[in-house]
C-alpha positions as CSV (number, residue, x, y, z in Angstrom):
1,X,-44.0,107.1,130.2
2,X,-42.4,109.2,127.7
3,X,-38.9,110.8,127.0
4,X,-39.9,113.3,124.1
5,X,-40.4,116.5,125.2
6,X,-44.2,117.8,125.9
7,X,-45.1,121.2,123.9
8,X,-45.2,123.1,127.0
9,X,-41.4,121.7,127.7
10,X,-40.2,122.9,124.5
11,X,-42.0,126.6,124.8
12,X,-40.1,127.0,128.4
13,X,-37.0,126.1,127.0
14,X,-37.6,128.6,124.3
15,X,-38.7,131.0,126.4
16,X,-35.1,130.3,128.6
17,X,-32.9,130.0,125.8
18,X,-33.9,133.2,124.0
19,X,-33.5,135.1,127.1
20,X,-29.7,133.8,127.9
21,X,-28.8,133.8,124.3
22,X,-29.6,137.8,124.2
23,X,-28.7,138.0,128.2
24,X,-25.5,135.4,128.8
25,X,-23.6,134.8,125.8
26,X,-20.0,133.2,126.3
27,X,-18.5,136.7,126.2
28,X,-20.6,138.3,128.5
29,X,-19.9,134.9,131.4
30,X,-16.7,135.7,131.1
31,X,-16.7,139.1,132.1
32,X,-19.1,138.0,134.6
33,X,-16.7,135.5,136.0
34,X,-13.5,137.7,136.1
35,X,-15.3,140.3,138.3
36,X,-15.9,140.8,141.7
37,X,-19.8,139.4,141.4
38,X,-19.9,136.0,139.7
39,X,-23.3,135.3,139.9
40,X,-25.3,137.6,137.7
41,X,-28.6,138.5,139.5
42,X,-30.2,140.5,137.0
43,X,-30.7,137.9,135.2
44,X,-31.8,135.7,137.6
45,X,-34.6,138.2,138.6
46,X,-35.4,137.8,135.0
47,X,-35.5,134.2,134.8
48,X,-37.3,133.7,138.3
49,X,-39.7,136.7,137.9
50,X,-40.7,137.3,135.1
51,X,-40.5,133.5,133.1
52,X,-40.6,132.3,136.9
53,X,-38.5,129.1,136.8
54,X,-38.0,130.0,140.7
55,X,-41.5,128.4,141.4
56,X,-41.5,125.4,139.0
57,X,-41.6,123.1,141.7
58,X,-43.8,124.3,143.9
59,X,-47.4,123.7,144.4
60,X,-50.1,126.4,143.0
61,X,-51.5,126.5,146.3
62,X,-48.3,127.9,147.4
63,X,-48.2,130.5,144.6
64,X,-45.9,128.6,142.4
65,X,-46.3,127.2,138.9
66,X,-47.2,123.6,139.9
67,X,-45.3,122.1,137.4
68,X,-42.8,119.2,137.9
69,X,-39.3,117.7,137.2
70,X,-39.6,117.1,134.0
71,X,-39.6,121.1,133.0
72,X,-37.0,121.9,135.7
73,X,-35.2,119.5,134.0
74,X,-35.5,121.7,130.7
75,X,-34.7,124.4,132.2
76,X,-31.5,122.9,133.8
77,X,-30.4,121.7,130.0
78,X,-30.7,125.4,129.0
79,X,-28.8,126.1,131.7
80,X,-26.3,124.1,131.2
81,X,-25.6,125.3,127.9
82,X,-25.3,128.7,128.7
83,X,-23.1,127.9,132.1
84,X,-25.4,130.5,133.3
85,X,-24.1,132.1,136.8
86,X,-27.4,132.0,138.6
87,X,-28.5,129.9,141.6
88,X,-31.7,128.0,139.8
89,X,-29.8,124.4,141.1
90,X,-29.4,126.0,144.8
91,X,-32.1,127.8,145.5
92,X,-35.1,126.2,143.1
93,X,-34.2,122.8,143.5
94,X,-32.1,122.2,146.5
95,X,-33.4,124.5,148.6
96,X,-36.7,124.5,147.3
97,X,-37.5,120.5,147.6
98,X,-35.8,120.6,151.2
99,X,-38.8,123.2,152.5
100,X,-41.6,121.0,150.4
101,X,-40.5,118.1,152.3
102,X,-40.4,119.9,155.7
103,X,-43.8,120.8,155.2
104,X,-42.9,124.6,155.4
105,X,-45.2,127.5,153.2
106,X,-44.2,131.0,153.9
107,X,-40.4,130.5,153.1
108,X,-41.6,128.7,149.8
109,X,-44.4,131.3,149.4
110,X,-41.1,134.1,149.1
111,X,-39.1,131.8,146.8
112,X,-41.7,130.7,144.1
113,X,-42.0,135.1,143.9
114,X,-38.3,135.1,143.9
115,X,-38.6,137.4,146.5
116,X,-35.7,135.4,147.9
117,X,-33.1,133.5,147.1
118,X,-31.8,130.5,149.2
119,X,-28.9,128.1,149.6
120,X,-29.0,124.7,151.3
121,X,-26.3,125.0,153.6
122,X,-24.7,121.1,152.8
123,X,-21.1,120.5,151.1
124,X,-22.3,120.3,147.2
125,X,-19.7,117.1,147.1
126,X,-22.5,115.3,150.0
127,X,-23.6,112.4,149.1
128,X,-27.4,110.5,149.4
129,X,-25.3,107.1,150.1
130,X,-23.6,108.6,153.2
131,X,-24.7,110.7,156.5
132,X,-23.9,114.6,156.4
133,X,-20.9,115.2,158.7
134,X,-22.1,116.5,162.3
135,X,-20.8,120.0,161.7
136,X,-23.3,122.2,163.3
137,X,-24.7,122.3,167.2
138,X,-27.9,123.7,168.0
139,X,-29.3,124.6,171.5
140,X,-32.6,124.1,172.8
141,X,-33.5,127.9,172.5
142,X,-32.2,127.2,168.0
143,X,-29.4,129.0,168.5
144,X,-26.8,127.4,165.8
145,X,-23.3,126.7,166.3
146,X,-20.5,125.4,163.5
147,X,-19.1,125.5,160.3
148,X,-19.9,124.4,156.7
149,X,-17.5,123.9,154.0
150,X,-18.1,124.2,150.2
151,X,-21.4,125.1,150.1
152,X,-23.2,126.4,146.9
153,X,-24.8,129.7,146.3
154,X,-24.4,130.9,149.7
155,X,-22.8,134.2,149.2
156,X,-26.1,135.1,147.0
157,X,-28.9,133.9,149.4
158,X,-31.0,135.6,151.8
159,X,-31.7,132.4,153.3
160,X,-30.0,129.7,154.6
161,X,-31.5,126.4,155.2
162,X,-28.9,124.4,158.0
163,X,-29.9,120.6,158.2
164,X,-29.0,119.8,162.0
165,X,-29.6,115.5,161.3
166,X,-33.2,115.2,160.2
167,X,-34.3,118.8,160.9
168,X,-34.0,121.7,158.9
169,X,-33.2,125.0,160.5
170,X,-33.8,128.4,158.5
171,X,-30.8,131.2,159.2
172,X,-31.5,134.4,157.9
173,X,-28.1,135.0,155.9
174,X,-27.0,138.3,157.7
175,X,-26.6,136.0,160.7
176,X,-24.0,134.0,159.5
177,X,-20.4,134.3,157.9
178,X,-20.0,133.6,154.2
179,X,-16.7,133.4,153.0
180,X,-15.9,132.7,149.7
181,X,-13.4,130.4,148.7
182,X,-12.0,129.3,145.4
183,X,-13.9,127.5,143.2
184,X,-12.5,125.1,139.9
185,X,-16.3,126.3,138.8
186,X,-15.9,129.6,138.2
187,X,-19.6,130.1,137.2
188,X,-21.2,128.3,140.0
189,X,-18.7,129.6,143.3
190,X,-18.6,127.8,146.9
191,X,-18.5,129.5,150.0
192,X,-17.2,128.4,154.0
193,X,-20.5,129.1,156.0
194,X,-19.3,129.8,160.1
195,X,-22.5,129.9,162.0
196,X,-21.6,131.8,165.7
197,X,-24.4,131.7,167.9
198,X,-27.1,132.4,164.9
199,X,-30.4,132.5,165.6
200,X,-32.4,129.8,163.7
201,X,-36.0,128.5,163.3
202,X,-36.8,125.0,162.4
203,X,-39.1,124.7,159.8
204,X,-39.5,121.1,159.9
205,X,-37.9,117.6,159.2
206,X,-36.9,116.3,156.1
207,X,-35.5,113.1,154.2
208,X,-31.9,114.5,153.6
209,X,-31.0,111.5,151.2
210,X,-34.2,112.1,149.1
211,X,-33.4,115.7,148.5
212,X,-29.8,114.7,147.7
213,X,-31.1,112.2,145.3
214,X,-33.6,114.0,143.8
215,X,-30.8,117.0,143.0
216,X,-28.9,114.8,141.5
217,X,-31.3,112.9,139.2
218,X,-32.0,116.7,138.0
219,X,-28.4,117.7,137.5
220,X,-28.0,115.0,135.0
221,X,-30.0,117.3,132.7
222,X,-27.5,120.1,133.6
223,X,-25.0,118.0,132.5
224,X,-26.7,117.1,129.7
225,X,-27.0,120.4,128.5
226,X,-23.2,121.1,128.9
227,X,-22.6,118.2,126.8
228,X,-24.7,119.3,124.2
229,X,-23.0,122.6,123.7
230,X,-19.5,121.3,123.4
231,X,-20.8,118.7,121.1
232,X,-22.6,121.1,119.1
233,X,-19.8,123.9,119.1
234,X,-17.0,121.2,118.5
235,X,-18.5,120.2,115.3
236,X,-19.1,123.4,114.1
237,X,-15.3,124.5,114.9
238,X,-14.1,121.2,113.0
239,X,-16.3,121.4,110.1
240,X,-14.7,125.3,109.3
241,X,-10.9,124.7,110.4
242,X,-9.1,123.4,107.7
243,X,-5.9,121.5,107.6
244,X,-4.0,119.7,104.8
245,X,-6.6,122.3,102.3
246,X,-9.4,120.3,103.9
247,X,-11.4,120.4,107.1
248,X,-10.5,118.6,109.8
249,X,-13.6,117.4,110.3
250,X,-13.6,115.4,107.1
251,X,-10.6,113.3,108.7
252,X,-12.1,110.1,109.2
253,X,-10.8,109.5,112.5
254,X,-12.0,113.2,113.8
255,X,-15.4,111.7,112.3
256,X,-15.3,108.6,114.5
257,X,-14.3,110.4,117.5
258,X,-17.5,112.5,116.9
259,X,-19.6,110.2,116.3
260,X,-18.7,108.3,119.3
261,X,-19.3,111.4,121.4
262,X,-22.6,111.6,119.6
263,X,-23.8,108.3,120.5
264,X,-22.8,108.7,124.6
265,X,-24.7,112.2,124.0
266,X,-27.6,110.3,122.9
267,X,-27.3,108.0,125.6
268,X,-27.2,110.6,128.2
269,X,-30.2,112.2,127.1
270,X,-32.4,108.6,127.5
271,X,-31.1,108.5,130.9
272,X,-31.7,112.0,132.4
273,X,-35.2,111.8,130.9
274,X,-35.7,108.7,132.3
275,X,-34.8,109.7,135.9
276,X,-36.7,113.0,135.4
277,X,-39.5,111.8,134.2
278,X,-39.3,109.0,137.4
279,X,-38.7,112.1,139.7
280,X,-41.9,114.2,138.2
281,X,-44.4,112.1,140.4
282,X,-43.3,113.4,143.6
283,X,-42.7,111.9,147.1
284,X,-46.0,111.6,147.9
285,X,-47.3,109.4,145.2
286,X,-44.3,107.3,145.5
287,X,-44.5,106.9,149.3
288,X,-47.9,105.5,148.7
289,X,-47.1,103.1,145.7
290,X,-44.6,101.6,148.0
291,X,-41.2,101.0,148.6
292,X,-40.9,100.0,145.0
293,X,-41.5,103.1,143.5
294,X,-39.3,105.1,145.7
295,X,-36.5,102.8,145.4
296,X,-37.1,102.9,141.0
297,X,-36.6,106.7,141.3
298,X,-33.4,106.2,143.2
299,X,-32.1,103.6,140.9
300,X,-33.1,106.0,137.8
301,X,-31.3,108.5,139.5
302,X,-28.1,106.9,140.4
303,X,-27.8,105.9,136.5
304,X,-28.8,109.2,135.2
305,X,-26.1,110.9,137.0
306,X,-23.4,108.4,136.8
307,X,-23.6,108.3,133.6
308,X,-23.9,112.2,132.4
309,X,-21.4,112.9,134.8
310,X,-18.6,111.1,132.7
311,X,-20.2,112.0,129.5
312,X,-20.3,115.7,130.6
313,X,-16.5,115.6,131.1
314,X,-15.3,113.7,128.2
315,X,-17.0,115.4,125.4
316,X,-16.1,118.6,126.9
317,X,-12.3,116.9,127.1
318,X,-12.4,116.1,123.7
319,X,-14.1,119.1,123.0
320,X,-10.9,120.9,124.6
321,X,-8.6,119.0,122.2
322,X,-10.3,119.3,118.9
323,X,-10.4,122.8,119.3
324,X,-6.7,122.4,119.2
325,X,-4.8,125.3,120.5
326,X,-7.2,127.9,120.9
327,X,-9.3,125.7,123.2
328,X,-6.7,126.1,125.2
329,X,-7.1,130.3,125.8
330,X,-9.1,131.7,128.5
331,X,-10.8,134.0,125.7
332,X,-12.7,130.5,124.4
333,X,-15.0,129.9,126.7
334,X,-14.8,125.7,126.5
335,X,-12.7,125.7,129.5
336,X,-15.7,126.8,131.6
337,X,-17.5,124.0,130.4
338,X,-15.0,121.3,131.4
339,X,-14.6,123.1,134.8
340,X,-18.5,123.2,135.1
341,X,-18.2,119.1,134.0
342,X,-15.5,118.5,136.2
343,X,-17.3,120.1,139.4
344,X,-20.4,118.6,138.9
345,X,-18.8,115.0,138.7
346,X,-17.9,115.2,142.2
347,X,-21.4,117.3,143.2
348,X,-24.2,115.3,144.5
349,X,-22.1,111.7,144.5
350,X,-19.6,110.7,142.4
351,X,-20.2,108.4,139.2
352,X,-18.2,105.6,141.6
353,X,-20.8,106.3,145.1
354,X,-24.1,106.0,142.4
355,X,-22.1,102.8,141.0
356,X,-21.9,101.2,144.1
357,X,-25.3,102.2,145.3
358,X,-27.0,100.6,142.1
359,X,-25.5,97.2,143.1
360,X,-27.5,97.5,146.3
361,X,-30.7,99.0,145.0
362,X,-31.0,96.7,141.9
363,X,-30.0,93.5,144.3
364,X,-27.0,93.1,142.2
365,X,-23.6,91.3,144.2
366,X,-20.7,93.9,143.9
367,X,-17.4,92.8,142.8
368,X,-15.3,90.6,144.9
């Protein structure tokens, strides 16, 4: 095992971070956000086309790029940075492992193009430690029925993918009602799905808490990458604002309060790479190493994103503070970062629900 990144890693994330550093500046996700259209799709043709991050994780046989976690991980810290508007969480990850794991080719065949876009049709607050609430009926004939709350992406997709318990059911998005409702992340907006007698068409059955938990050992690195960038812009903003004829990074407790959020950066880093790295070999190499293996991604995991969830939010809190009053203006554009922080605490499990779930897979007695 290794954490550093490979030389392929770090070309993709050049290739990525030159694009949304000539593409998705702060300025430009602003305007973004304050319209009508938050996601930008332009760019995400770009991205999923032409780079073609949309097929990262699936197979070459199914005309993607065959590659594994581990660079949709780097393309999730690049992400992260940029708080880049586009659906590469809901549609490339989400939606993408759910179809690998039901065994279904065409629908992945269309996404690894980025023909399509789609959206797993599950609260982004569901958790892998608990069941999906029993929101949607289906008939024998796979006509759906029901309502979905807070899903992700949804208002972009062409496709929706309805888990009905272990099944997963594809809705063509014209068939349902997406309404859009508001969002503390205003770069990654949630949507109220109402399915009314919609015609669907199983694609298979799936492990619902290993997609869950595999999205959420990968949106540690997205976190990570938010982190980075309000580390990074924090100490470039303290080391030119000057107070008392000095800069107010040379006060020695601004420099402890940095180099605290330094370390827990650091941290962060070792444990999304870990889980990603964990997460790279697949379900099916796991499912024949045994139970052991499966249940070491799921405990790698549960740390990664326990712990780059608080780290996420606190250095972009602090972040928010040592910018002093102008971090407090919409024009800055740190306050998307904290919302982006504060949103994904609560998406995929909460820091507490990995917590808890740790005790049980490491055989460790919780608290009396």
């Amino acid at each position: 095992m290794t954490l550093l990144y490979t030389e392929v890693e770090e070309e993709l994330r050049a290739s990525v971070r030159d694009l949304l550093a000539d593409r998705c500046g702060p300025d430009a996700v602003l305007r973004r956000v304050e319209s009508a259209s938050p996601y930008d799709m332009d760019l995400w043709k770009t991205l999923s086309r032409e780079i073609g991050v949309a097929g990262l994780l699936v197979p070459e046989e199914y005309g993607g790029a065959g590659a594994s976690a581990r660079e949709a991980a780097v393309v999730l810290e690049e992400l992260g940075r940029a708080v880049a508007p586009v659906p590469f969480l809901t549609s490339s990850v989400l939606a993408t492992e759910a179809l690998l794991r039901a065994g279904e080719e065409n629908l992945v065949r269309r996404l690894a193009s980025g023909e399509i876009t789609a959206a797993l049709a599950m609260s982004l607050a569901a958790s892998p430690y608990r069941a999906l609430p029993e929101g949607v009926t289906v008939t024998d004939r796979s006509i759906l029925n029901g309502e979905i709350r807070a899903v992700a992406g949804a208002d972009v997709a062409d496709v929706l993918l309805v888990p009905v318990g272990t099944a997963l059911y594809a809705v063509e998005a014209g068939n349902a009602r997406v309404d859009a409702v508001p969002s503390l992340d205003l770069t990654r907006p949630i949507a109220t799905v109402t399915l009314s007698d919609a015609p669907g068409e199983m694609t298979g059955h799936f492990d619902v808490r290993g997609v869950l938990a595999f999205g959420a050992g990968l949106l540690a690195s997205e976190q990570l990458g938010v982190a980075e960038w309000c580390l990074n812009t924090t100490l470039a903003y303290i080391k030119e604002r000057h107070q008392f004829a000095r800069p107010v990074g040379s006060f020695q407790a601004i420099k402890h309060r940095m180099a605290d959020l330094w370390l827990d950066v650091v941290r962060a880093r070792a444990a999304a790479r870990n889980a990603v790295d964990l997460l790279a070999t697949g379900p099916e190499p796991a499912a024949s190493q045994g139970a052991e293996a499966v249940r070491g991604r799921e405990l790698a995991a549960a740390v990664a994103k326990a712990w780059c969830s608080e780290v996420a939010v606190h250095v972009a809190e602090e972040g928010v503070q040592l910018h002093g009053g102008i971090g407090m203006t919409w024009e800055h554009p740190i306050h998307l970062y904290l919302k982006r922080a504060k949103a994904t605490e609560i998406a995929l499990g909460t820091p507490g629900a990995h917590r808890d779930a740790l005790a049980v897979l490491a055989d460790l007695p919780a608290p009396v």
